[in-house]
Structure formats: C-alpha cells, structure tokens
MMTF fields as JSON, N, C-alpha, C and O atoms, coordinates in Angstrom:
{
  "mmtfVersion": "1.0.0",
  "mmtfProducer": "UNKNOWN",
  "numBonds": 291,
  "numAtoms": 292,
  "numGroups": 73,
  "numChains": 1,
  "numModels": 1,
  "chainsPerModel": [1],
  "groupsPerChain": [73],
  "chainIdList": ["A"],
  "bondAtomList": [4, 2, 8, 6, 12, 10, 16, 14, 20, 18, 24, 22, 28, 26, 32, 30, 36, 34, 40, 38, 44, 42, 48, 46, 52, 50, 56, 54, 60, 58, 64, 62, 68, 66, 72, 70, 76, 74, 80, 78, 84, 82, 88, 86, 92, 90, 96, 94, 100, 98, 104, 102, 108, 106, 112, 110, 116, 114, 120, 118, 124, 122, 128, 126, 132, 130, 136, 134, 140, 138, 144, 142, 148, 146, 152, 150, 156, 154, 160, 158, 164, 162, 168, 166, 172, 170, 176, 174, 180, 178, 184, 182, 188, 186, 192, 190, 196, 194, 200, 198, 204, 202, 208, 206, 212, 210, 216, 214, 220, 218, 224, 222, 228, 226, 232, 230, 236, 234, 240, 238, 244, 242, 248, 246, 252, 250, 256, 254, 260, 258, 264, 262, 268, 266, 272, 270, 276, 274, 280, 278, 284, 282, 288, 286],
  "bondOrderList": [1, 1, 1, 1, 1, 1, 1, 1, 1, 1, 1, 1, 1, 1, 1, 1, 1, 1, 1, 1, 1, 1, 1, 1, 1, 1, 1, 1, 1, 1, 1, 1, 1, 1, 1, 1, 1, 1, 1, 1, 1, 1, 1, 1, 1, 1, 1, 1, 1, 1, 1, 1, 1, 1, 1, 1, 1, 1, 1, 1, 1, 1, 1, 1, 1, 1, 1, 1, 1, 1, 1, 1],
  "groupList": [{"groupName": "UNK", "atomNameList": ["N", "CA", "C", "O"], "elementList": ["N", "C", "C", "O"], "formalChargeList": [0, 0, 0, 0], "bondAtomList": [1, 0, 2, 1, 3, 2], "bondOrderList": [1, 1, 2], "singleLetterCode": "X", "chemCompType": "L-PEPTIDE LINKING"}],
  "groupTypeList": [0, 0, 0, 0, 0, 0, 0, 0, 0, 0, 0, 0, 0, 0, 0, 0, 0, 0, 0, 0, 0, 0, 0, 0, 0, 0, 0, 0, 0, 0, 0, 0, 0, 0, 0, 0, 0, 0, 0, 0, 0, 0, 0, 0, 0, 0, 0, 0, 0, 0, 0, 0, 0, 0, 0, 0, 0, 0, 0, 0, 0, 0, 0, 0, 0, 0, 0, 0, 0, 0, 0, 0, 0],
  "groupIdList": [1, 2, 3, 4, 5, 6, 7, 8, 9, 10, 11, 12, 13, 14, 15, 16, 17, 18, 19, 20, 21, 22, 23, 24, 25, 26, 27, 28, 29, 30, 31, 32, 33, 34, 35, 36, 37, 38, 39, 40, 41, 42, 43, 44, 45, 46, 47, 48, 49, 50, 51, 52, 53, 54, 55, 56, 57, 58, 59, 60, 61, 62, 63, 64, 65, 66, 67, 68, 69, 70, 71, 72, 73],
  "secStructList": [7, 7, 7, 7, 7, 7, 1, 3, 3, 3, 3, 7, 6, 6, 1, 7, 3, 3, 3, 3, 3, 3, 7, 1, 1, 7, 7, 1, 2, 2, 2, 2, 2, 2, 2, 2, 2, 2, 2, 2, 2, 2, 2, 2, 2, 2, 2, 7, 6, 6, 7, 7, 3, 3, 3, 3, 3, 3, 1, 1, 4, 4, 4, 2, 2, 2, 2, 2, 4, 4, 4, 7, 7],
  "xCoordList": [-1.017, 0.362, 0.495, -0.278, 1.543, 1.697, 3.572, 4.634, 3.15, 4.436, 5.711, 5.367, 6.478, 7.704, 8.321, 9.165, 8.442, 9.532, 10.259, 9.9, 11.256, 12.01, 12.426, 12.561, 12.587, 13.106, 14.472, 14.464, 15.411, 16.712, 17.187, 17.008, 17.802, 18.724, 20.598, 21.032, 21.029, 22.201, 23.587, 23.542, 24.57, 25.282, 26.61, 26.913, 27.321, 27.915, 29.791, 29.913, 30.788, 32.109, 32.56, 33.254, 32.2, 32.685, 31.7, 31.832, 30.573, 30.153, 29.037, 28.102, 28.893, 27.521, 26.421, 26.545, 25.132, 23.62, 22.928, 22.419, 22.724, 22.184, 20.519, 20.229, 19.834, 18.294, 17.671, 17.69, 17.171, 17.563, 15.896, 15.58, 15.325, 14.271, 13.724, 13.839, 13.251, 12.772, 11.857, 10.99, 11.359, 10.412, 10.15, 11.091, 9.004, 8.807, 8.748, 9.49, 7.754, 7.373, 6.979, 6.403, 7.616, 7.113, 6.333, 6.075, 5.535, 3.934, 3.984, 5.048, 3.376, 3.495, 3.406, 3.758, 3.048, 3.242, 5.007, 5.595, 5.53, 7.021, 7.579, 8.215, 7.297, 7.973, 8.19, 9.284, 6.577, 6.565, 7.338, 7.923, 7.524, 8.623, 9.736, 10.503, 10.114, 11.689, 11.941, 13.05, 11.447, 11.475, 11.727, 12.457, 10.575, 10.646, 11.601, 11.998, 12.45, 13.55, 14.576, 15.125, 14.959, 15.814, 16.201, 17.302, 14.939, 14.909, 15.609, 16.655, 14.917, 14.967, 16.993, 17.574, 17.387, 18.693, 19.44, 20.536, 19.396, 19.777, 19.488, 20.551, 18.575, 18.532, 19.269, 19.829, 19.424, 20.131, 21.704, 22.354, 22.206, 23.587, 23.863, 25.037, 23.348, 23.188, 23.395, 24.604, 22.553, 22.573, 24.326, 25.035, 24.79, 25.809, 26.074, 27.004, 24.653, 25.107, 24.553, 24.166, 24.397, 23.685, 24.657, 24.453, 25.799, 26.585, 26.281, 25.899, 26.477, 26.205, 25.261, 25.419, 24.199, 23.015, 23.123, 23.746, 22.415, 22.039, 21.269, 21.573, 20.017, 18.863, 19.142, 20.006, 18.512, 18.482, 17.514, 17.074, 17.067, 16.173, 16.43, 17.005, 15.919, 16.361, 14.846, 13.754, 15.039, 13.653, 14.222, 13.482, 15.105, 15.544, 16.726, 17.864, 16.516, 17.32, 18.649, 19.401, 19.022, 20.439, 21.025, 21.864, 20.539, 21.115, 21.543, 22.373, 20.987, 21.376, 23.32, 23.877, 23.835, 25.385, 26.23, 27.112, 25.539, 25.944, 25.266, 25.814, 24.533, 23.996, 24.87, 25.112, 25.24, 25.91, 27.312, 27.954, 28.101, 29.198, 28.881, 29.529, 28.351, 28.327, 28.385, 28.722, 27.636, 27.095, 28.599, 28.12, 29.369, 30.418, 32.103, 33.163, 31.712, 33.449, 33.689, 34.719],
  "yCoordList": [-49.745, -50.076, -50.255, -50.898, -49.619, -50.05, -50.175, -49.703, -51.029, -51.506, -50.213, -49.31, -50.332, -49.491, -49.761, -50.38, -49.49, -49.812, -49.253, -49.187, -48.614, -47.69, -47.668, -48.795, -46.828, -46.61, -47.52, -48.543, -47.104, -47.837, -48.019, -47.235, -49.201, -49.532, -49.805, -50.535, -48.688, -48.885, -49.258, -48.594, -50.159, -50.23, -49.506, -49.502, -48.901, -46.974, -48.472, -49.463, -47.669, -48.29, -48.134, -49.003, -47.147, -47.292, -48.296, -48.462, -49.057, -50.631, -49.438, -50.14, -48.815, -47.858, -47.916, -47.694, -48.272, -48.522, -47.39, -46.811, -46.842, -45.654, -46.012, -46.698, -45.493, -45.803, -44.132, -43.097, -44.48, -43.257, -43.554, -44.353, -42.915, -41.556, -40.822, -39.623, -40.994, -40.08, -39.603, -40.454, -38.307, -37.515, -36.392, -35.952, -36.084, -34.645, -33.976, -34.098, -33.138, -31.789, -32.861, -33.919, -32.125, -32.924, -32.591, -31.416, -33.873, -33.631, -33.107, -32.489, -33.0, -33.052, -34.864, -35.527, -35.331, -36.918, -37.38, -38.284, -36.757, -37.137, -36.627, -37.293, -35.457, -34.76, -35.434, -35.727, -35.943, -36.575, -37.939, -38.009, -39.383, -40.512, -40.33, -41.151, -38.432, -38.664, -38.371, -38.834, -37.834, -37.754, -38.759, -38.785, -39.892, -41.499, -42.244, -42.949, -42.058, -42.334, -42.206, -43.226, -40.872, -40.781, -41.22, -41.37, -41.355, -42.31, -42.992, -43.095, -43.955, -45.25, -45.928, -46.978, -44.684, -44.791, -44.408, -44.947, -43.341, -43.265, -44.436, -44.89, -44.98, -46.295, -47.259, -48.024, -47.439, -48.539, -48.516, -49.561, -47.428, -47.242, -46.885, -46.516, -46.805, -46.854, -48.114, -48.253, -49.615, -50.673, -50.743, -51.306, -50.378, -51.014, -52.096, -52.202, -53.354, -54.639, -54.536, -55.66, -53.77, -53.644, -53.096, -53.027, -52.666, -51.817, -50.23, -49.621, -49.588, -47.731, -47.688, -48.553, -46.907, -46.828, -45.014, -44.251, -44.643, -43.163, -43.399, -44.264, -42.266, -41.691, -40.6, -39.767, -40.578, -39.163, -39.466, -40.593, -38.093, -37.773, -37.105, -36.018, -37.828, -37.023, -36.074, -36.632, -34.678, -34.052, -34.112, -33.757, -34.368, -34.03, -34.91, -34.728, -35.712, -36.389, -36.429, -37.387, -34.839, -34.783, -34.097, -33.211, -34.577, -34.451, -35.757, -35.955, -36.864, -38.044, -38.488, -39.375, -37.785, -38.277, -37.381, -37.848, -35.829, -35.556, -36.142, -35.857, -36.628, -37.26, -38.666, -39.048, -39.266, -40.759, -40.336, -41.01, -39.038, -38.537, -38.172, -38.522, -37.797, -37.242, -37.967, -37.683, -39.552, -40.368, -41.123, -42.233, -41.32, -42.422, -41.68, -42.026, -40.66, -39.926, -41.106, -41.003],
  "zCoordList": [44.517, 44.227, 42.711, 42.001, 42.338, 40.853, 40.354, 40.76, 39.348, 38.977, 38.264, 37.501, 38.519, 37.518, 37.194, 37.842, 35.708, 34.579, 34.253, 33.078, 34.304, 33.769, 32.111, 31.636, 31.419, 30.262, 30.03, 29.345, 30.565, 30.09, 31.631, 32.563, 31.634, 32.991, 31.831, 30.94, 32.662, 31.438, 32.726, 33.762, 32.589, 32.996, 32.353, 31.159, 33.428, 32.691, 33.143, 33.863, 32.149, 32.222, 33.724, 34.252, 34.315, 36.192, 36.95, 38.163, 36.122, 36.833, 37.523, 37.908, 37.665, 38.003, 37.094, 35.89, 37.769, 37.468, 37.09, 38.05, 35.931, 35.894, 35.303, 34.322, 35.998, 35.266, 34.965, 35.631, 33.703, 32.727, 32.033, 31.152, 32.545, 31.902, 30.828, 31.08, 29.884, 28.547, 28.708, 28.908, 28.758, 29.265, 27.978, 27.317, 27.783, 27.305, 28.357, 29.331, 28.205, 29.426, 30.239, 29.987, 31.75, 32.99, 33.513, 33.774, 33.915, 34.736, 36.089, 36.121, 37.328, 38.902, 38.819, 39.795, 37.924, 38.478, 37.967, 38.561, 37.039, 37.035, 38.295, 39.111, 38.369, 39.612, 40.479, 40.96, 40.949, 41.815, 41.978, 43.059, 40.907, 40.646, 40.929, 41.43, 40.431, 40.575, 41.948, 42.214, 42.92, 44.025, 45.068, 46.059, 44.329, 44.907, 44.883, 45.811, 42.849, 42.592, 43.581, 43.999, 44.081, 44.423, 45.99, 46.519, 46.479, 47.753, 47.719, 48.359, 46.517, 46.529, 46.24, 46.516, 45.606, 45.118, 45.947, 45.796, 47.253, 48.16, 49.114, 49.538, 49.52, 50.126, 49.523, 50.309, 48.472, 47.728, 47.806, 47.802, 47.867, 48.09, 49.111, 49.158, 49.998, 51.313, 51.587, 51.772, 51.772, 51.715, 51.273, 52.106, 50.432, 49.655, 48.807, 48.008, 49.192, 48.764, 47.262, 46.942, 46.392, 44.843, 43.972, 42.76, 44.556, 43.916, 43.835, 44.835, 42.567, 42.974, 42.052, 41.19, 41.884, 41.679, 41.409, 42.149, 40.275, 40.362, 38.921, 38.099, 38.78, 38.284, 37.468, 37.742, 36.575, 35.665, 34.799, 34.566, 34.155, 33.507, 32.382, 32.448, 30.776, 29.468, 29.014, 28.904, 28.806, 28.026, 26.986, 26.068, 26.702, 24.891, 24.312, 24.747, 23.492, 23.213, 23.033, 23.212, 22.499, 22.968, 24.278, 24.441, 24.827, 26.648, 26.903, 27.79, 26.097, 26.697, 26.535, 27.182, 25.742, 25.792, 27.211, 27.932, 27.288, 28.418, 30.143, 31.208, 30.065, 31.01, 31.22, 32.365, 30.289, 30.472, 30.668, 31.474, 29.903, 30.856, 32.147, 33.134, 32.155, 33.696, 35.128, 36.277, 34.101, 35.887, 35.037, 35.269, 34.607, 34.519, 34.446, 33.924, 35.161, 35.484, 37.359, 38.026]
}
C-alpha cells in the first residue's frame, strides 16, 4: 500500500475539485494511477456527499490554462 499525493488539488469557480497532475513522458505506472484516479472519482461522485470531483493530467505546462477551462464551464 502506498500513500498519494497529488500535485495540485485546485478548487475551479463552479465549486468543482479538480486534482491536477504534472507529468513529463508517461510511464505504464502513470497510466496505470490515472486509471485508479478515475475510479476513484467516479466513486466519489457517485457517493455525491464530497461534492464534484474530476482528474486531469498536464505534460506541458501550457496545457494547464486549457485544462482549468475545461473542468470549470
């Protein structure tokens, strides 16, 4: 078992949880997290009681302003 930290937990202006990723080239072991991720974020908003929850992943630093549009329309 091991612990996870995420890069940034950013709260987006629509009150949505986005946990956000900085990556170079991806391994089969990122592959593999974001996969888990997205379980885990589908279970979570599922639940309902956490509020809305969604995941993404930056390889390049400027992806990150279209990525934070994207999860806060």
């Amino acid at each position: 078992m091991r612990k996870y930290r995420p890069d940034f937990l950013i709260r987006l202006d629509n009150n949505k949880m986005l946990i956000l990723e900085t990556k170079g080239p991806q391994t089969d072991q990122d592959r593999t997290k974001a996969i888990y991720m997205q379980e885990w974020v589908n279970a979570v908003n599922e639940h309902g009681g956490f509020g809305t929850w969604a995941h993404d992943i930056s390889l390049r630093p400027q992806e990150i302003k279209d990525i934070l549009y994207r999860h806060n329309k």
